[in-house]
C-alpha positions as CSV (number, residue, x, y, z in Angstrom):
1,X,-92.6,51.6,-189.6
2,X,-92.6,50.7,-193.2
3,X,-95.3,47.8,-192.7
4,X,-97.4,49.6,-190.9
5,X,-97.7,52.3,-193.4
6,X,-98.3,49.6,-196.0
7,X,-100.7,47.5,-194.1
8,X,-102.3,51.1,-193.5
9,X,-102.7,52.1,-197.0
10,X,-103.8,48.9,-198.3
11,X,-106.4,49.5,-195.8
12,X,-107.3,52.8,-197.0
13,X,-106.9,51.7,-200.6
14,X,-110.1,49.1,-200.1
15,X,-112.0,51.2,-198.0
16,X,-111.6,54.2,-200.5
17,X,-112.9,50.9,-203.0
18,X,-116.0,49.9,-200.8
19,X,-116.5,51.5,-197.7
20,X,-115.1,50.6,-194.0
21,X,-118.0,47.5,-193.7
22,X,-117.2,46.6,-197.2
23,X,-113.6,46.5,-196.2
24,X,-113.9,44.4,-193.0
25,X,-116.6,41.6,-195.4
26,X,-113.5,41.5,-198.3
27,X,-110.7,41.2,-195.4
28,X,-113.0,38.5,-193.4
29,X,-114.0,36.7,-196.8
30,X,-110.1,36.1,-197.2
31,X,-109.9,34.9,-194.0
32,X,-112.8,32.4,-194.2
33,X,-111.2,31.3,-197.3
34,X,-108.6,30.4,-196.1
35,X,-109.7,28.1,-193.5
36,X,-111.8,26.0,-196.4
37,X,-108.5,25.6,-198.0
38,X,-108.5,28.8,-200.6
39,X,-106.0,31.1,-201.0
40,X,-106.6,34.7,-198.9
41,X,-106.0,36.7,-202.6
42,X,-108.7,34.8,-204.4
43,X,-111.3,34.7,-201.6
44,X,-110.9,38.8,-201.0
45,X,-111.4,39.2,-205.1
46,X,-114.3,37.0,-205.3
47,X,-115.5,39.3,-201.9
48,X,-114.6,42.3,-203.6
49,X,-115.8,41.6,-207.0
50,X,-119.4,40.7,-205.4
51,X,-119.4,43.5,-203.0
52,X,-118.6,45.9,-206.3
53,X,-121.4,44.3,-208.3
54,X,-119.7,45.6,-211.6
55,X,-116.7,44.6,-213.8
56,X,-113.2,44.9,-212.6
57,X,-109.8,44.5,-215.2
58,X,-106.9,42.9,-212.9
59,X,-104.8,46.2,-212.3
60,X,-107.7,47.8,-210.6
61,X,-107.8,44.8,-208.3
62,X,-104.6,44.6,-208.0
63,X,-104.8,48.7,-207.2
64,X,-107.7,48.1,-204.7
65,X,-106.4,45.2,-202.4
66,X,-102.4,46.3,-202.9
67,X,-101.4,42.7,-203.9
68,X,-99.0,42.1,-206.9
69,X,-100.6,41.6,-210.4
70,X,-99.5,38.4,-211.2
71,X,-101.4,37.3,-207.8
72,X,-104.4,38.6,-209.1
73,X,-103.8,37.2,-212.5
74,X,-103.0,34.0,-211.0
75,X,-106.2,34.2,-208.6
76,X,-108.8,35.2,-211.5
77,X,-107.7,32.3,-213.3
78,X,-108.4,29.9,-209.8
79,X,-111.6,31.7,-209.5
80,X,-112.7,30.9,-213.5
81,X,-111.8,27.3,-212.8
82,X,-114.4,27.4,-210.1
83,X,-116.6,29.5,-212.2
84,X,-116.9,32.0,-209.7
85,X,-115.6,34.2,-211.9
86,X,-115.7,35.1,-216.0
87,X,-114.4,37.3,-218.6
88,X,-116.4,40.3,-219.4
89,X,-115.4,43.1,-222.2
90,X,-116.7,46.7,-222.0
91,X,-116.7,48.6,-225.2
92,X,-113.5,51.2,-226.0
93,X,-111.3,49.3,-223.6
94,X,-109.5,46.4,-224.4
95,X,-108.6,44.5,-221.0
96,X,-110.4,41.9,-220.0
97,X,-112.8,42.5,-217.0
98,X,-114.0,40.5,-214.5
99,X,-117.1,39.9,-212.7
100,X,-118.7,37.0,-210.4
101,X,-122.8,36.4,-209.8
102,X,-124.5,38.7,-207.7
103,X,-127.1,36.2,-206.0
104,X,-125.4,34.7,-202.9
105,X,-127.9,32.1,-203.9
106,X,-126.3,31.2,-206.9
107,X,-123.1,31.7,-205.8
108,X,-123.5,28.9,-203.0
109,X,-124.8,26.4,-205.5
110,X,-121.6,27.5,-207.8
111,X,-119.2,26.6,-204.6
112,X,-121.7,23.1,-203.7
113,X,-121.5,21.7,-207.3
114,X,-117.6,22.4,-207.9
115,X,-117.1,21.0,-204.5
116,X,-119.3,18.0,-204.9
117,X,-117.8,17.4,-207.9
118,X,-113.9,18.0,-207.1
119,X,-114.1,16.3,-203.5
120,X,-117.5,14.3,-203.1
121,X,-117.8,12.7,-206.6
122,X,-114.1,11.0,-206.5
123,X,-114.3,9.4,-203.1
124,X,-117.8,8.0,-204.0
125,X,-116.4,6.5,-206.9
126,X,-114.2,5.2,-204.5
127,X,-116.3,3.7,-202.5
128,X,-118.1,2.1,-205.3
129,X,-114.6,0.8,-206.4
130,X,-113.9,-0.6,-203.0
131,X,-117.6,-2.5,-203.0
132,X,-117.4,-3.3,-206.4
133,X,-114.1,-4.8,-206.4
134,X,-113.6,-8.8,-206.5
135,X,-111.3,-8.4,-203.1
136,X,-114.4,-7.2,-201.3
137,X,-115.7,-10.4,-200.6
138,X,-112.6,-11.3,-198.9
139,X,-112.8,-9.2,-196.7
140,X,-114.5,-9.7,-193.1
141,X,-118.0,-9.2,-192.3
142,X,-117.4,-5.9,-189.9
143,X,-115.4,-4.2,-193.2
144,X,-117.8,-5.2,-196.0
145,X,-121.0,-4.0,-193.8
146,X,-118.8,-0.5,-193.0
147,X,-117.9,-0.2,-196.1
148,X,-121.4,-0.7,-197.8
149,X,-123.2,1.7,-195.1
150,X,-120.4,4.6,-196.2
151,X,-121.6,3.8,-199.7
152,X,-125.3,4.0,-198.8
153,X,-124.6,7.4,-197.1
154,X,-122.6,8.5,-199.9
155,X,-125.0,7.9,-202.2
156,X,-128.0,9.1,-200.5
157,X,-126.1,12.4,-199.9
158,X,-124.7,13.2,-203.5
159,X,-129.0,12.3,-204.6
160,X,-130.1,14.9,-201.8
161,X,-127.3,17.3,-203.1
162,X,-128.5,17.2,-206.5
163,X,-132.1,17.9,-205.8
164,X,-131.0,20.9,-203.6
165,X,-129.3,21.9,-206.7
166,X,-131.8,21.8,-208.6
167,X,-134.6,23.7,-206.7
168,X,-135.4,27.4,-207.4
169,X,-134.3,29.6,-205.2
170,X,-138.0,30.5,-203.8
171,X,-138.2,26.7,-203.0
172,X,-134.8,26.4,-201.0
173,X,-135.7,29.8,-198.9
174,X,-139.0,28.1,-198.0
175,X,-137.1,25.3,-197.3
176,X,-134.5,27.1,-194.9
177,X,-137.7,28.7,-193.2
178,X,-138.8,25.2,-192.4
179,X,-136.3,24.6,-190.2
180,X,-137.5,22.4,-187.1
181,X,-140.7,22.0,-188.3
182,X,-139.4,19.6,-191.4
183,X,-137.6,17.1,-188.2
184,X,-141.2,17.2,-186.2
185,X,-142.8,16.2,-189.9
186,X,-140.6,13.7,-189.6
187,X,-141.3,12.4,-186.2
């Protein structure tokens, strides 16, 4: 019965934090996270840290979600590397705070360019490696054309990625609006 009353004032502990909604969006963020291969702790403090919209030290985090304090310490520090998250000091107190962007806009280009640049970037170097390479030529027809088409692709997707980067945000919601209408442009 012990679990339960954990699980149940963990629960209450978030909800007190950010309402019942606000509760079920930090608890589903961690799930989601964890399916794209990020820990459940550092999805629910990005999810709670965007959902507060204001500067958290680690001990109130670690207060609000009822996970140990060296998980949170750990997680802040995975969240900085992906600079969804940075240090903030509020006058009279002493602890570091912490707080992530409050435009989901920015915050998905923050996710596309760490991830383009942790998993996308390497394996197109790769690629260019592989076509590059003097054992390339060796190799049979069907491999070399596979092999250069991946690379095309590749290529033409990391360009297309940058200049969705690089567009205001008023440009990419236009864009999104678009929808079908861009393929019948196309057509």
């Amino acid at each position: 019965m012990a679990a339960a009353s954990t699980t149940s004032d963990a629960e209450d502990a978030l909800t007190d934090a950010v309402g019942a909604t606000g509760s079920r969006f930090v608890l589903h963020w961690g799930e989601m996270g964890t399916r794209w291969g990020v820990s459940r702790t550092v999805s629910q403090i990005h999810a709670l840290l965007y959902l507060l919209g204001r500067p958290m030290h680690a001990e109130e985090i670690a207060e609000v979600l009822q996970v140990a304090r060296s998980n949170v310490s750990n997680s802040l520090r995975e969240l900085q590397n992906w600079n969804l998250a940075r240090v903030v000091h509020l006058a009279g107190d002493r602890r570091d705070h912490f707080e992530t962007a409050q435009d989901p806009w920015e915050l998905v280009r923050i996710v596309l360019r760490e991830r383009k640049e942790r998993e996308f970037d390497p394996t197109l170097e790769f690629l260019r490696g592989c076509v590059g390479s003097r054992e390339f030529a060796r190799e049979d027809a069907q491999t070399q054309r596979r092999l250069r088409e991946m690379l095309a692709l590749a290529e033409g997707l990391s360009g297309w990625t940058e200049e969705m980067l690089g567009l205001e945000t008023a440009a990419l919601k236009k864009l999104l609006r678009l929808g079908a209408r861009v393929q019948a442009l196309l057509k």
